[in-house]
C-alpha positions as CSV (number, residue, x, y, z in Angstrom):
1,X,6.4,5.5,11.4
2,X,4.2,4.0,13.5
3,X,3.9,-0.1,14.3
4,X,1.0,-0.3,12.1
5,X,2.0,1.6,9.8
6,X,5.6,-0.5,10.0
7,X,3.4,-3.7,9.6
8,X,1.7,-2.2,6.5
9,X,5.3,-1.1,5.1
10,X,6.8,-4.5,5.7
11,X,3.8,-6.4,4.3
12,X,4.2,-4.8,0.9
13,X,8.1,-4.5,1.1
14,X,8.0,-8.3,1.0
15,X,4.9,-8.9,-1.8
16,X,6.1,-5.8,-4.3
17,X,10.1,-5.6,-3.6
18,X,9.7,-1.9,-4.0
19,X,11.8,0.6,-5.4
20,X,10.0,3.4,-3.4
21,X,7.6,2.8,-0.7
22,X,5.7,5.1,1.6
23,X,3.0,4.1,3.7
24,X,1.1,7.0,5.9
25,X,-1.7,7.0,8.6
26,X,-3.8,9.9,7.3
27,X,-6.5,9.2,10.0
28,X,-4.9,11.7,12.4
29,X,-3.3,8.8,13.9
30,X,-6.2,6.2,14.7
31,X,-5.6,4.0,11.6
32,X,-8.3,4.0,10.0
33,X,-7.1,5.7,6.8
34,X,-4.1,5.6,5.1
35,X,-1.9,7.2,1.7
36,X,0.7,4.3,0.4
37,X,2.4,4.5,-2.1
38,X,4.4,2.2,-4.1
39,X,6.5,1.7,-7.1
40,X,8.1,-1.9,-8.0
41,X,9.0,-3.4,-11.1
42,X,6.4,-6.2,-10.3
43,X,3.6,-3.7,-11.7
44,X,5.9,-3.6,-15.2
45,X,3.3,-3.7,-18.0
46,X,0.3,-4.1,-16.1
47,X,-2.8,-1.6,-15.9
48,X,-3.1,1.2,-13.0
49,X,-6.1,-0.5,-12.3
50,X,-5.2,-4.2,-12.2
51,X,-1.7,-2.5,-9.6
52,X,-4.7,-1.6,-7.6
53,X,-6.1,-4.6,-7.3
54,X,-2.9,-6.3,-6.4
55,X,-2.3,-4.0,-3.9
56,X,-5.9,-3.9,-2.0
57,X,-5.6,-8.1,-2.7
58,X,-2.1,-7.9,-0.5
59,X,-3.7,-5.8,2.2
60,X,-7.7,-7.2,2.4
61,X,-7.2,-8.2,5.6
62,X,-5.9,-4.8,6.7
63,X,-8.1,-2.7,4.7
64,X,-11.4,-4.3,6.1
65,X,-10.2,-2.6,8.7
66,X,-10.2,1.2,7.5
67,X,-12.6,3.8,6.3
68,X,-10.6,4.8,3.5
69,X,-7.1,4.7,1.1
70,X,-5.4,6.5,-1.1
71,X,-3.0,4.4,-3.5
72,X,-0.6,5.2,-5.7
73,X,1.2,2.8,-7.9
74,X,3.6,2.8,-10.4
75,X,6.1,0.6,-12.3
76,X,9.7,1.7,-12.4
């Protein structure tokens, strides 16, 4: 893992308390795309799509940043 990607990790580590996290630079290494993925018991009983939005709220900063994501959530 990367810094960036370490920053990304430890960003969400601290908002989602996951259970499973993985946080990938897909870009070929230049950052500007990324596969996370993340399971917490913070997205209990809340839509796939609202976990999204949670997520991409967490990271707006970051993500205005990249060309693309691809995000996986799921409540454990």
């Amino acid at each position: 893992m990367d810094a960036y990607e370490e920053k990304i990790y430890n960003i969400l580590k601290q908002e989602f308390d996951p259970k499973n996290l993985q946080v990938k630079d897909v870009s070929g290494g230049c950052g500007s795309m990324f596969a996370i993925s993340v399971e917490s018991t913070k997205f209990k009983g809340i839509p796939m799509i609202k976990q999204h939005r949670l997520v991409n709220e967490v990271l707006k900063d970051e993500i205005a940043q990249w060309h693309g994501l691809q995000l996986q959530t799921k409540s454990v």
